[in-house]
VMD Tcl script that draws the C-alpha trace (Angstrom):
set ca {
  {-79.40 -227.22 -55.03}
  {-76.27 -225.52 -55.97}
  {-74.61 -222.62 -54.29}
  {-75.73 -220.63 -57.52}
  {-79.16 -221.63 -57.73}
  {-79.84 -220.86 -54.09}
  {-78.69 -217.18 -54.79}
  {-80.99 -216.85 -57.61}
  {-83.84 -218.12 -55.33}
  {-82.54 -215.23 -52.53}
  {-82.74 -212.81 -55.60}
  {-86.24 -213.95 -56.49}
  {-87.16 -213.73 -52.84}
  {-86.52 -209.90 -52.07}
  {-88.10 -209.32 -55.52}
  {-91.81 -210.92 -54.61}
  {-94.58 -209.06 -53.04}
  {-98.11 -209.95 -51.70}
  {-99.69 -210.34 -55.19}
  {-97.66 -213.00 -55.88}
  {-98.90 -216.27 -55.10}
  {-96.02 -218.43 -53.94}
  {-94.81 -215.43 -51.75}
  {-98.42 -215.00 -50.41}
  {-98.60 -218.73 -49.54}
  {-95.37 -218.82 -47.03}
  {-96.00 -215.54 -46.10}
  {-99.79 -216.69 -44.69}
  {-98.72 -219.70 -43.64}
  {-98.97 -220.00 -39.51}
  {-99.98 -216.05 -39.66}
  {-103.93 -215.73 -38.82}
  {-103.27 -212.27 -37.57}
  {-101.76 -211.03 -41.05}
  {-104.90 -212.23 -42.79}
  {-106.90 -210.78 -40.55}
  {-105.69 -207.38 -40.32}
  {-106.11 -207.77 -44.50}
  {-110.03 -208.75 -44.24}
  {-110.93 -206.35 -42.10}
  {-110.07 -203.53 -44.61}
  {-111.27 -205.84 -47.12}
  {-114.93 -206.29 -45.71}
  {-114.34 -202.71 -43.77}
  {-115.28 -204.78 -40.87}
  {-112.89 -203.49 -37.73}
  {-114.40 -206.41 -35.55}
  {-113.61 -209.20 -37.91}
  {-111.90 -212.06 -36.44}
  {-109.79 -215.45 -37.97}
  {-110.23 -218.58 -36.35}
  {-108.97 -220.54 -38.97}
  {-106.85 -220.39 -41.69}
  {-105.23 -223.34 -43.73}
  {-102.95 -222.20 -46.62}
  {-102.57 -224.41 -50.20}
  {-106.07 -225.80 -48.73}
  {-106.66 -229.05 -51.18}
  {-110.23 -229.55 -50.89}
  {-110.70 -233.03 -53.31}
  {-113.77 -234.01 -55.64}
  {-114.50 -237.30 -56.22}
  {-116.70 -237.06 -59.56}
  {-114.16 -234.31 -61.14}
  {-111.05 -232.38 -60.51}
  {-110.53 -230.95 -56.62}
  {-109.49 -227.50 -56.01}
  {-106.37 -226.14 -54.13}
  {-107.27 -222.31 -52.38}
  {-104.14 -220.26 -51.84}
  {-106.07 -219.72 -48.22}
  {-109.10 -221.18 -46.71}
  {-110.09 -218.80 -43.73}
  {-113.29 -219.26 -41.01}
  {-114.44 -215.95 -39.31}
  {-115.61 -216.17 -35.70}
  {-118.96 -214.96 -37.36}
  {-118.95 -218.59 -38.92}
  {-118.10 -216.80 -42.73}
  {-115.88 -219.24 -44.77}
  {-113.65 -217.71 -47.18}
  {-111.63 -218.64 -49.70}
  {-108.66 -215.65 -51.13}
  {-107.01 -216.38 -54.14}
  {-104.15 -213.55 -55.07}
  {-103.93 -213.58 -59.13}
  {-101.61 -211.74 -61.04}
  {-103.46 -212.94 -64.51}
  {-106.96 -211.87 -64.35}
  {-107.76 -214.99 -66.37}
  {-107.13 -216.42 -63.52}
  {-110.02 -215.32 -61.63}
  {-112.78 -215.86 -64.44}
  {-116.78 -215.93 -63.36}
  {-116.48 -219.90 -64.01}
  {-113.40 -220.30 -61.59}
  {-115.69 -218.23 -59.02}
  {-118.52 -220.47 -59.42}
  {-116.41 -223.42 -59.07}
  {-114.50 -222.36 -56.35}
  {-117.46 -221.07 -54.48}
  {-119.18 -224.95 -54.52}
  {-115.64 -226.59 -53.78}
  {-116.09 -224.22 -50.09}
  {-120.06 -225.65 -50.19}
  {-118.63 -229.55 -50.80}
  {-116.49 -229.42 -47.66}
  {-119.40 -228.81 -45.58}
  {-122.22 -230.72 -46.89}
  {-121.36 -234.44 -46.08}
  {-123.61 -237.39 -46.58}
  {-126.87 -237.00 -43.94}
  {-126.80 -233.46 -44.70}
  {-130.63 -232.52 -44.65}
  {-131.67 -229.54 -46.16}
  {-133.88 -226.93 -43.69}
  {-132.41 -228.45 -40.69}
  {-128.72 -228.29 -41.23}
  {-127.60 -225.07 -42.60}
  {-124.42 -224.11 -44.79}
  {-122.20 -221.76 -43.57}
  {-121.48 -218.08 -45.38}
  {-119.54 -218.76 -48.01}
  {-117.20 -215.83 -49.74}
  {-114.39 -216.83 -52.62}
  {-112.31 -213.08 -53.00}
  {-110.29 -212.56 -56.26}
  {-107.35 -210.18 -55.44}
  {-106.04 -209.37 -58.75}
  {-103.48 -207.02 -60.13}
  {-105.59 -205.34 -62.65}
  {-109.35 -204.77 -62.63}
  {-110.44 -207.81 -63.23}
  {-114.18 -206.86 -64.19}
  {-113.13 -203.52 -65.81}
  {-115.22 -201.20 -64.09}
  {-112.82 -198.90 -63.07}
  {-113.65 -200.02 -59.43}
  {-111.16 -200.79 -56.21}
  {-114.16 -203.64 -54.84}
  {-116.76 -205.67 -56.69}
  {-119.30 -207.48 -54.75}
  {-121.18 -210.33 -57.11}
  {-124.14 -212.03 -55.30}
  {-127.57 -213.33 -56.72}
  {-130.57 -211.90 -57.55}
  {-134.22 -212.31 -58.48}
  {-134.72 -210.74 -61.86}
  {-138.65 -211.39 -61.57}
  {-138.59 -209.12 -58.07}
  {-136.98 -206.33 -59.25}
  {-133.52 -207.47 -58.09}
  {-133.86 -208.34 -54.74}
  {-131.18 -210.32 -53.29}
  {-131.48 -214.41 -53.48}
  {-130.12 -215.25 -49.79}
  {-128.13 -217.75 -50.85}
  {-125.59 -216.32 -48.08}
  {-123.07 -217.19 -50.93}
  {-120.82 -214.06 -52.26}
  {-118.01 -213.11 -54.70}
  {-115.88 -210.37 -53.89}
  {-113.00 -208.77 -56.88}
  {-110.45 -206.56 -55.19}
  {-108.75 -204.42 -57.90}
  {-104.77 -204.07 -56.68}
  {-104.34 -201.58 -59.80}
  {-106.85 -199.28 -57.78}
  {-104.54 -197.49 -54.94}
  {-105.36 -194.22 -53.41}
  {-104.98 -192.84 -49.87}
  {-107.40 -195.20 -48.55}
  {-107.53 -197.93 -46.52}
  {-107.75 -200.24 -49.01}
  {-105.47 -198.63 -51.79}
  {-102.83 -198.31 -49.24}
  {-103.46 -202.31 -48.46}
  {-103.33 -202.73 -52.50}
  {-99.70 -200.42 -52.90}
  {-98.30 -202.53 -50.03}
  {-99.59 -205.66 -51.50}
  {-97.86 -204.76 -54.46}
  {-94.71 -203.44 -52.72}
  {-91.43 -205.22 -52.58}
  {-89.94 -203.08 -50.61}
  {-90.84 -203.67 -46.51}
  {-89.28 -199.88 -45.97}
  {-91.82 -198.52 -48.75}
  {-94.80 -200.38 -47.23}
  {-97.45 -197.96 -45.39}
  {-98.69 -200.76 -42.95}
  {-95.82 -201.97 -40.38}
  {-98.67 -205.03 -39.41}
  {-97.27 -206.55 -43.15}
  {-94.34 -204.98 -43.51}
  {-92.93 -206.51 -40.35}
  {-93.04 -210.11 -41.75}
  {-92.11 -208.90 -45.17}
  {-89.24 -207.33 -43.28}
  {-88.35 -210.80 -41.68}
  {-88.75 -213.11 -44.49}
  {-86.70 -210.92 -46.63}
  {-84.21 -209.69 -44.44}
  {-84.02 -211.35 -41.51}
  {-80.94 -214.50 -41.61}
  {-83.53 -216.50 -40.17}
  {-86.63 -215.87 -42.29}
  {-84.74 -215.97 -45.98}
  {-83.56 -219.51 -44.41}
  {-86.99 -220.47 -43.98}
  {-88.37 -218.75 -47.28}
  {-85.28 -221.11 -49.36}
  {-86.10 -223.97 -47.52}
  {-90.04 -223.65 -48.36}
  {-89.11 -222.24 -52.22}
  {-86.59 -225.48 -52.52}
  {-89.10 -227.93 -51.39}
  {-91.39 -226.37 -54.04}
  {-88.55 -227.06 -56.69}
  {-88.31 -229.90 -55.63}
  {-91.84 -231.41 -55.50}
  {-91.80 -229.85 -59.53}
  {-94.87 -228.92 -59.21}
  {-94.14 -224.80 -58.86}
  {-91.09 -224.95 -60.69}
  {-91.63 -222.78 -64.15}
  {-93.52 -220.48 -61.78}
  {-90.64 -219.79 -59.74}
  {-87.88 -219.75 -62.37}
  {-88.07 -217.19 -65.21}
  {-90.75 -215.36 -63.90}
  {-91.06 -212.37 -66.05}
  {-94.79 -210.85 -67.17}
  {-93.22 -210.70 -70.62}
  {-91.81 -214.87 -70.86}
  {-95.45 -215.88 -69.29}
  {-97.40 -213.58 -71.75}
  {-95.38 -214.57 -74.97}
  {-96.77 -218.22 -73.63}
  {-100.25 -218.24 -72.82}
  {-100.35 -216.39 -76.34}
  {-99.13 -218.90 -78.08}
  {-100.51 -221.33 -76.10}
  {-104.03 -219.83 -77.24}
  {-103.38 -220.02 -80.88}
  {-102.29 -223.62 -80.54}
  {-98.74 -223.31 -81.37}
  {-96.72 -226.14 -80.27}
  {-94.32 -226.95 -77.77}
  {-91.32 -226.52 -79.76}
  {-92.84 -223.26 -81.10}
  {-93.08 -222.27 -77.85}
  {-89.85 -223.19 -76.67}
  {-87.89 -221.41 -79.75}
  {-89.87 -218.15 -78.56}
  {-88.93 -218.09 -74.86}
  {-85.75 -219.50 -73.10}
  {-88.16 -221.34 -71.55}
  {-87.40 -225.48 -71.22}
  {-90.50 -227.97 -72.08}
  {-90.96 -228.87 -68.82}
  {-91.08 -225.14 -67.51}
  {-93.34 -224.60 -69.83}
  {-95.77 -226.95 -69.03}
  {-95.65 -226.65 -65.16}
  {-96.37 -222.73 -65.74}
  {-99.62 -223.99 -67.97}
  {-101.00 -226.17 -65.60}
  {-100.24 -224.20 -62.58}
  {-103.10 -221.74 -64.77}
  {-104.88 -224.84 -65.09}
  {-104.09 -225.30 -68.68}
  {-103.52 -228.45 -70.63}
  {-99.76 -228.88 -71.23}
  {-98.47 -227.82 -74.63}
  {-97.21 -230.75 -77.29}
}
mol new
graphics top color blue
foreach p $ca { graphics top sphere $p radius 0.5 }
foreach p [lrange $ca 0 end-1] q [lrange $ca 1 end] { graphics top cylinder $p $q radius 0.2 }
display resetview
C-alpha cells in the first residue's frame, strides 16, 4: 500500500463512527466491556453481563448460504445475541431477521438434539440502524410472536427481534448512546466508556497503527474493498438505484467514479448479486 493510500485510509479512519460497520467490527473486537456497557442501555438492564463475544462471527449452512454477524454476544443469563449496525435500513429487512435469528438457533441445535429435554438458548438478533427502520417514529422496537387465536398472547418461543432507531436521540440514555454512536468526534461523545477507545483508535500513534493494519488486511482480502473506498451515502445510493432498475455494469460505472470491481464488492457486501 502506498504512502498515499495509507493517508487516505487515516482520513477515512477519523471520519467513521459506531454506525459504521467496518469501524464497529475493530472497534468490538477483544472489547466485551464496550458491548456491554451498550446492551445494558439497550435492554435497560444495569445487571447485564458479556461472557462472550466473537466479532465477524461466520456461522456456516450446509444446505444454503451461512451468515456472517458483525457480533455474536452470550449474556451470563445464557441470552445469545446477535447486533448487526446498518446504515441502509434495507439492510435489516423482516426476512434478514428471520434468517439471522435461525442461523443463532443452527449453532446450537446439533445432531442428538432432542426436543423437551434439551432446550435452546434465548435468542435476540438487534438491528441498529441509522434511520427508523420500521417507521414508527420510535427509538426501540421489540418484534416477538404471538397467538392471534388468544388474543395476542405471547408464543414463548424465547426468540426476539429488537430495531434500535440511531435517528431517534434525545437526552436519554439511549439517544445519548445513539448521538455517540453516530459521533465522529471522541471530544463530542457524551459517554467517556466509548469515547475512550474511539479516542485511542483515532488518535492514539498506537491505535491508528492497529486500525491501518486491520483496514489494509481488509483491502487486501478484497472482500471490504468498495466499502471502504468511496464511501459516500450519495455514490452507494446512485448504485443500489440503478442496481434496482437493472441497469448494467457499465451504466453503472459511467454514473459513479466507481470501478467494476468496487462496484460489485459494495453489492454483495448488501448481499446483492453483482451487476453485469
Amino acid at each position: 500500500m502506498t504512502e498515499q493510500e495509507r493517508q487516505k485510509l487515516i482520513d477515512t479512519i477519523k471520519g467513521f463512527c459506531l454506525i459504521d460497520d467496518i469501524y464497529f467490527n475493530i472497534y468490538m473486537d477483544g472489547n466485551p466491556q464496550d458491548m456491554q456497557f451498550i446492551l445494558r442501555i439497550i435492554e435497560n438492564d444495569p445487571g447485564l453481563e458479556v461472557i462472550d463475544l466473537y466479532t465477524q462471527h461466520e456461522v456456516p449452512n450446509l444446505y444454503g448460504r451461512g451468515v456472517r454477524f458483525d457480533a455474536f454476544v452470550r449474556s451470563t443469563a445464557g441470552v445469545e445475541y446477535n447486533i448487526e449496525v446498518q446504515r441502509d435500513s434495507s439492510g435489516a429487512c423482516p426476512e434478514r431477521a428471520r434468517f439471522n435469528s435461525s442461523m443463532l438457533d443452527a449453532r446450537v441445535v446439533q445432531k442428538g438434539f432432542k426436543w423437551g429435554k434439551d432446550h435452546l438458548p434465548p435468542a435476540k438478533v438487534i438491528f441498529i440502524t441509522e434511520n427508523d427502520a420500521l417507521c414508527g417514529g420510535k427509538p426501540l422496537y421489540h418484534v416477538v410472536r404471538v397467538i392471534k387465536e388468544l388474543d395476542g398472547k405471547r408464543f414463548e418461543d424465547n426468540a426476539e427481534i429488537i430495531y434500535v432507531n440511531a435517528n431517534y436521540i434525545d437526552d436519554s440514555p439511549l439517544g445519548r448512546l445513539m448521538h455517540d454512536m453516530q459521533c465522529p468526534n471522541p471530544d463530542d461523545m457524551y459517554y467517556t466508556e466509548l469515547a475512550e477507545r474511539a479516542k485511542y483508535l483515532k488518535t492514539n500513534e498506537h491505535g491508528v497503527i492497529e486500525m491501518c493494519e486491520a483496514m489494509e488486511k481488509l483491502v487486501n482480502d478484497g472482500v471490504e474493498k468498495g466499502r471502504i473506498e468511496g464511501r459516500t451515502e450519495s455514490e452507494q445510493n446512485t448504485i443500489l438505484r440503478l442496481w434496482r432498475k437493472g441497469k448494467s455494469l457499465a451504466d453503472i460505472m459511467d454514473a459513479t467514479d466507481w470501478t467494476g470491481e468496487r462496484i460489485n464488492a459494495f453489492l454483495r457486501s448488501r448481499n446483492l448479486q453483482p451487476a453485469q
